[in-house]
N, C-alpha and C positions, 0 to 999 in steps of 0.2 A: 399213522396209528388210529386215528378217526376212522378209515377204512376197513382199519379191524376189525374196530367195537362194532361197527355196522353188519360187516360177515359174521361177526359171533352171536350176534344178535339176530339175523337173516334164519342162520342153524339153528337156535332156540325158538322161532317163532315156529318153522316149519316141522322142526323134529321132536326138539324137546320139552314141548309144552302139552302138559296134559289135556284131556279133551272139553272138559270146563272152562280152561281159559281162552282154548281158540274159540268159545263162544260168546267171549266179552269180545267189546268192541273197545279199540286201542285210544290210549286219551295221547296227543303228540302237546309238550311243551316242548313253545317258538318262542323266541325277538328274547331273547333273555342270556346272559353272561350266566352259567352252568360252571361252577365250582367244585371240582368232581372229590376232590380230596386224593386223588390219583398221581406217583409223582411223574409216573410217563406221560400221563394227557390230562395237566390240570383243569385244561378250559374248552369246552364242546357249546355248541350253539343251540343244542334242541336235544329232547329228552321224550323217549317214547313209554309208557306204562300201560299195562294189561294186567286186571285185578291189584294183587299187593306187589305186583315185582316191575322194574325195570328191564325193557325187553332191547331199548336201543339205544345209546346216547353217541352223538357225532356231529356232524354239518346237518344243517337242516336239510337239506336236498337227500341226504343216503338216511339219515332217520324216517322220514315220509317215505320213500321207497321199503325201506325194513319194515315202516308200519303195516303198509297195502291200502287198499281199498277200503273206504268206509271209516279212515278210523276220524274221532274228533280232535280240531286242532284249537289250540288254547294260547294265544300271543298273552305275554306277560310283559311289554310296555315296558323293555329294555331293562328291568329290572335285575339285578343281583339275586342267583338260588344257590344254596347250599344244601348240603345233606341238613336230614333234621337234627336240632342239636340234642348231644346224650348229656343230663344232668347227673353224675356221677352223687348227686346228696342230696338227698330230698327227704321233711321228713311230711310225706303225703299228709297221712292224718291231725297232724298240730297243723300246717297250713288249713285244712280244710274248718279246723276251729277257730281260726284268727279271722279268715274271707267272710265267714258267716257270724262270728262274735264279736268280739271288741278286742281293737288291739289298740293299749295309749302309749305306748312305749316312747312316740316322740309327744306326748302333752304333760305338758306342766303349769297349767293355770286353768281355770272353771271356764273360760269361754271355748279352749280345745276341748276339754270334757265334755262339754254340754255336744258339742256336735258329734265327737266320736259314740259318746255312748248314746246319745238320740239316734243316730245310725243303724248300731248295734242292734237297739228296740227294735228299731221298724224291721228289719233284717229277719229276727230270730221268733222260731213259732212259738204261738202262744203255748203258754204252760213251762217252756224250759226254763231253765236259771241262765244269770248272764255270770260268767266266771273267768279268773283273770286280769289280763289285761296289762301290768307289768308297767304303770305310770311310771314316767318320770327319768328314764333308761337316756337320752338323750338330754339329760337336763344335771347332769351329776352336780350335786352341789347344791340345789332346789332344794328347800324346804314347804313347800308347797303339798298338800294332803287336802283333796276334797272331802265336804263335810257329807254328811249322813241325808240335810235336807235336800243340798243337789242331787243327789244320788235319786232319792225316792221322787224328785219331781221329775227325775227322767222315766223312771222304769216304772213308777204306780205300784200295780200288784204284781209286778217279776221280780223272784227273787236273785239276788247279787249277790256278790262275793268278787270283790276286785282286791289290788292287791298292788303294793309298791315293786317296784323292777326287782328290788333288792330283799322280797321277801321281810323285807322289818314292818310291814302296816298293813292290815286286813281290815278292809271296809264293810259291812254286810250292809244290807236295802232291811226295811223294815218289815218285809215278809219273807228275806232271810235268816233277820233272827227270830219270829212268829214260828217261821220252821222248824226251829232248833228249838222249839219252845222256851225262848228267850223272848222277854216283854222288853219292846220296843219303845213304852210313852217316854222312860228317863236314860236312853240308852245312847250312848255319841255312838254307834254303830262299832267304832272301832274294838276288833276282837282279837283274844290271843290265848293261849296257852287251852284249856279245859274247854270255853265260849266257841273258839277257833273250831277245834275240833267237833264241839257239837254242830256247829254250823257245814262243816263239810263233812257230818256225818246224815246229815238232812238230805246233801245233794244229790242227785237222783242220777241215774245213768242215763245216757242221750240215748232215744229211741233211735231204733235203726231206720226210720224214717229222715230223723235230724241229721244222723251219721252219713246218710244217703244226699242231703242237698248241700252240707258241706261238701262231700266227692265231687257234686258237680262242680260247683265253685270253684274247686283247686283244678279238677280237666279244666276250665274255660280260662282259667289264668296261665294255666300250660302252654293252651293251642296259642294263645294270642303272644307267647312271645315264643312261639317256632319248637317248644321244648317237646323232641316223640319218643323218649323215651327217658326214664327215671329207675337212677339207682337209689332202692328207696330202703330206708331204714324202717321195715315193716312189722306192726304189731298184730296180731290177733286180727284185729277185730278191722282190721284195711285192708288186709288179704282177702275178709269173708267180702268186702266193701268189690276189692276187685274181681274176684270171681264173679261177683252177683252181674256186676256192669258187662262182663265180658259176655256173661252167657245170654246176655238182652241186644249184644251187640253196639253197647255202650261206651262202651273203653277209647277215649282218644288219645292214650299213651299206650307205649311200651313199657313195663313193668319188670325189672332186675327188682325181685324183692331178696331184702337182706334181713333173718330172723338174728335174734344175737347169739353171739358164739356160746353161750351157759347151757345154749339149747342142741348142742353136737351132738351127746349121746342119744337123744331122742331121735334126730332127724338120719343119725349116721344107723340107729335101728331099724329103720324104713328102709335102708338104700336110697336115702335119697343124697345126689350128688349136686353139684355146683353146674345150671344147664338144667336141669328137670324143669320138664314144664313144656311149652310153647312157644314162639314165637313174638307171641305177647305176654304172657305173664311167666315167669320163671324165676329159678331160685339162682342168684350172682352169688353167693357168699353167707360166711357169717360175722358181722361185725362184735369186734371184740373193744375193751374199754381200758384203757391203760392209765391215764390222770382223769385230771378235772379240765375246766375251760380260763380260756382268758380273761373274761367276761368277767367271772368273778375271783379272779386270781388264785382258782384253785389248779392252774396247770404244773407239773410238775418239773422245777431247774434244779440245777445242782446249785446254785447257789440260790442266792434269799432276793423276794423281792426287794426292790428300793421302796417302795412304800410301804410294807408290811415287813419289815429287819426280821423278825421273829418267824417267817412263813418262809418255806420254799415251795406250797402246791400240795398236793394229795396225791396220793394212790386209788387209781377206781376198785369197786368190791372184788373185781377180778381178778385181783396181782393178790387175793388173801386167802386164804392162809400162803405163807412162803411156796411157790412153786405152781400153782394153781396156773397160772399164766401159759406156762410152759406144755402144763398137760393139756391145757383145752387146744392150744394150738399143735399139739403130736393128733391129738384124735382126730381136729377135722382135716390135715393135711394128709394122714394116713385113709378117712374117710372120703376122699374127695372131695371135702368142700371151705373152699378157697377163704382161709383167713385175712380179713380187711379192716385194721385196728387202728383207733383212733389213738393220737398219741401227740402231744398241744409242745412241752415243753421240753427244753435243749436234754434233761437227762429221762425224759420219757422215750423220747426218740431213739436217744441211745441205748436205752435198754432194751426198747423194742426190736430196735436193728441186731442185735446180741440174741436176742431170741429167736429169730428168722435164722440168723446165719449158724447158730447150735442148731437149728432143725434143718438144716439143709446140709451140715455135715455127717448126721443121725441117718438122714434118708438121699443121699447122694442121685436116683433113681427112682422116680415117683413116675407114677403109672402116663402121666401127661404134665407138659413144660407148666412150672409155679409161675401163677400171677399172684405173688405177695404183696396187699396193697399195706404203706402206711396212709390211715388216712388225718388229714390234715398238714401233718408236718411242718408246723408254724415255725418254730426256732429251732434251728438245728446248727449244729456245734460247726465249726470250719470244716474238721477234719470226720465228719461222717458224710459228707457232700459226693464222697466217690464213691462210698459203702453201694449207696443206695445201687450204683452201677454195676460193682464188681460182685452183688449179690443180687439183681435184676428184680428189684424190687419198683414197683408203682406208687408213684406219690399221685397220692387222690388228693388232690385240693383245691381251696375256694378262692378266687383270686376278689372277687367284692370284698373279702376278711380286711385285705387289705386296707384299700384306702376307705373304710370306717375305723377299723381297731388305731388305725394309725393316731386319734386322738387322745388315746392315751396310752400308746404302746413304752415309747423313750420312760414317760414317767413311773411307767411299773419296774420296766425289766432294762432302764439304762441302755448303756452301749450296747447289750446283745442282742437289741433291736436290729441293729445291720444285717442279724443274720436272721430277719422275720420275714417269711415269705418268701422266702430267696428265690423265686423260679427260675430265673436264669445262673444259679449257681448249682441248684438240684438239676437242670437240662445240662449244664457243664458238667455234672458229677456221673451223667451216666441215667439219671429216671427217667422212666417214660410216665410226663405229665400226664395228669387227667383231671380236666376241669369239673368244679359243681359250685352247686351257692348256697349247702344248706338250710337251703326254703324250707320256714321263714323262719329261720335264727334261732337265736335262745332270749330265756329273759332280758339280758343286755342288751341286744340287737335287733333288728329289722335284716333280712335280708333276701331281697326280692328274686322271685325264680326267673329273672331276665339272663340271656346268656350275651346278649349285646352289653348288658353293663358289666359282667365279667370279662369282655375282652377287652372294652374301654379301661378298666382297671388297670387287666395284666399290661395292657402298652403302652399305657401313661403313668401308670402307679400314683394319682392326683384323684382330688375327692373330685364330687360332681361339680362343686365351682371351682376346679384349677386349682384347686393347692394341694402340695407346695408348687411354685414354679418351677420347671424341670422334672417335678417327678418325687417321690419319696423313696432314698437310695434308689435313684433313678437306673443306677448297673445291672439291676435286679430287672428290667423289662425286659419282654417280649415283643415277638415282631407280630402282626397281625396271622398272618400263615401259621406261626406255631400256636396261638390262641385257640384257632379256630379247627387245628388238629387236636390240640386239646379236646374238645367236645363234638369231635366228630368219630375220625379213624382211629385214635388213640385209645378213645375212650369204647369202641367197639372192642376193638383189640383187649384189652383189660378185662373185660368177661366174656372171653374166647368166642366173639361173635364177629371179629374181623372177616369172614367170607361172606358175610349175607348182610351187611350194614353198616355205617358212617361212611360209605362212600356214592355218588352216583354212576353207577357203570351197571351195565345187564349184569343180570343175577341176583340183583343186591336189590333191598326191600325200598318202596316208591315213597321213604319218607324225608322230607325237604323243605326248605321254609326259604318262602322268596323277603327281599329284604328290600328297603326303599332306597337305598344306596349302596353302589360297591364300595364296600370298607377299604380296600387296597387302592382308593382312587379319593379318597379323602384325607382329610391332616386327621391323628390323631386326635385331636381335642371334640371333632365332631362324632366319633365313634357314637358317644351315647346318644345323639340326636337319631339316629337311623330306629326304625321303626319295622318290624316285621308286619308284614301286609298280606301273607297267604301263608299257611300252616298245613302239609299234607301230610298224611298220617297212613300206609298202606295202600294207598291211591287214590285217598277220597281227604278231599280236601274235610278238614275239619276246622277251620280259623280262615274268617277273608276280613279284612280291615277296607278295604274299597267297595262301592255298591257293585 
């Protein structure tokens, strides 16, 4: 089979490669273990590229022959390379405001503060406000709330507005209440209700100069953990962000943006479909909103939290008025473009499943095969585990969710914890996984755009120090090979771009990320130790962690 990909790649150099690229000169990656994601020829020895494509992958001896004369050869010191990883959830723009802003979400005492938001300062240009920030998120049970004097000894003349995880405490700087024309000599900072609002009626919009060095920031935490392409939860004003970068030649992702589903009729006006776009930037979907989150126990079960008796969750604005739900997703399933709906809790899930499979009875023949994603699919009931098969739906989910929510999953939502996360009951039920990490979280959370600590996750289900021992419903693992399908071919597959990416074989685009150790040659526990060392992106390396 190596001798194939060689001949097919021989005929593409020679015949079917336009006149452009036979004038680049061919880059050969050697001395490295090639992960192809392939199930006929997992593992090749060397890897040829010209421009953004793969032109050869096989034995080093018939890759240098496919390459010819002249080409450059790149030994990569026995290393581990994989297709580049596909982040199925990103929400670009909030990361790009936490890498450049303040994030305290794990600080709960004035000595984290003082360094996180000293940080911040030096970080962010002069003149913006510092805003945020979500103290306290890992400290549940802290009574701890910085005073108004730290605050202003860090930040001087920047105006602030920081804020507890849980939205009950707003702190303003004392030239954020000067702004709101509020006198600051007898004021403890802390604001609410009429104050509140004046003060973040003061706050100014981020120039798109600031919006611009945030982008960088969130590209450079990308490349450095292997991530080349992002399915991203895109607003307005990230989109303008990506076009701008792409047309400079800036762009070191892949870009699946997702506008939200409320926006159908508009976009299904345009003809625009699911696929418009590029190669690099283009439209995956439109995410729609069914509950609330974990986080703050507004996801939606059919029975009542244990700690909240009185609460089962919320409905998002989108399930309202009665039937709303149903019609946005007739319009862009009939419009072509690919409904991808969040949905947290055991009867969100179910409802949502009930709305795909009404619509797939409605439209039995849709112009091209449905990729209906749920995304998240946190708790799902026993008996919807095969649904998701016998109606070929995609579960988009975060395997990092796991082992952080796991510290306080049992005490929300009891026994039907077992059924949280379930990945190896959703892969038994018939889904085709697909990994993300929701970079960077929500008020509640941190969660890092690493896809090396999302498969450490999925195959040990144990926080970053080992617990629990064995795993948390350890049944629920993964093996390394299906993780790393997850955010490879899978996740290709899932917005119909399985012919030209997540795998390494000719034809398919030269994005790949070498790693410091092969995963399948380690003990689980080490997973999160491995470190991504080279980041290619179209053929040009954009991330090297070694001189």
């Amino acid at each position: 089979m190596i001798s194939i990909l060689a001949a097919v790649a021989v005929c593409a150099l020679q015949a079917g490669a336009p006149q452009v690229e036979s004038q680049q000169r061919t880059l050969v990656l050697v001395n490295a273990r090639f992960w192809t994601a392939a199930a006929t020829v997992p593992w090749v020895e060397a890897v040829a590229i010209r421009g953004e494509w793969i032109v050869a992958a096989g034995s080093r001896q018939e890759v240098l022959r496919a390459a010819g004369g002249g080409a450059v050869v790149e030994d990569l010191q026995g290393r581990m390379v994989v297709p580049g990883f596909i982040d199925t959830h990103t929400h670009f723009n909030r990361a790009g405001e936490l890498l450049l802003g303040v994030n305290l979400l794990d600080v709960a005492d004035d000595d984290g503060f003082r360094r996180k938001v000293g940080e911040a300062h030096a970080r962010l240009p002069d003149g913006s406000w510092m805003v945020g920030g979500d103290w306290g998120a890992y400290a549940l049970g802290s009574s701890w709330v910085p005073s108004r004097r730290l605050l202003d000894s860090l930040v001087g003349d920047r105006p602030a507005l920081l804020n507890r995880w849980d939205r009950s405490i707003y702190l303003a700087s004392a030239a954020a209440l000067r702004a709101a024309g509020i006198d600051p000599s007898s004021h403890s900072g802390q604001v609410s209700g009429v104050e509140l609002e004046r003060v973040r009626a003061a706050i100014p919009r981020p120039s798109f100069e600031q919006r611009l060095a945030e982008a960088r920031l969130a590209l450079a935490d990308l490349a450095r953990h292997g991530v080349t392409t992002i399915h991203d939860n895109t607003p307005a004003e990230a989109m303008r962000l990506f076009q701008y970068l792409k047309e400079r030649d800036s762009l070191s992702v892949r870009v699946c943006a997702r506008p939200t589903l409320d926006r159908v009729e508009q976009l299904a006006a345009l003809g625009i479909e699911t696929g418009f776009g590029d190669s690099w930037l283009r439209i995956c979907g439109l995410k729609g909103f069914v509950d609330g989150i974990m986080g703050n126990s507004t996801a939606r079960f059919r029975e009542p939290y244990r700690h909240r008796p009185e609460s089962r969750g919320q409905w998002r604005a989108m399930m309202e008025p009665p039937g709303n739900m149903e019609r946005l997703l007739r319009l862009a399933d009939s419009a072509g473009l690919t409904p991808q709906v969040h949905a947290i809790g055991d009867l969100a899930v179910d409802t949502l499943l009930d709305f795909f499979e009404q619509l797939i009875e409605e439209r039995p023949a849709p112009r091209r095969q449905r990729r209906f994603r749920v995304i998240h699919a946190q708790v799902v009931e026993p008996d919807d585990f095969a649904r998701f098969g016998s109606l070929g739906i995609v579960a988009e989910v975060q395997p990092y969710h796991a082992i952080d929510d796991m510290r306080w999953m049992e005490e929300r939502i009891g026994e039907r914890a077992r059924w949280a996360y379930a990945f190896r009951s959703l892969k038994r039920g018939g889904a085709l996984l697909v990994f993300g990490s929701d970079w960077p979280g929500t008020n509640a959370s941190w969660y890092p755009a690493d896809p090396i600590l999302g498969i450490y996750a999925a195959v040990t289900r144990q926080t970053l120090e080992g617990e629990p021992a064995g795993g948390w419903f350890p049944e629920e693992r993964l093996t390394v090979q299906e993780a790393l399908e997850a955010y490879t071919k899978d996740a290709a597959w899932a917005a119909y771009e399985e012919s030209w990416k997540g795998r390494l074989l000719p034809g398919f685009v030269a994005d790949l990320a070498v790693l410091s150790e092969n995963l399948f040659e380690i003990q689980p526990s080490r997973i999160k130790e491995v470190r991504v060392v080279r980041t290619m992106v179209g053929g040009r390396w954009v991330y090297r962690a070694e001189p």
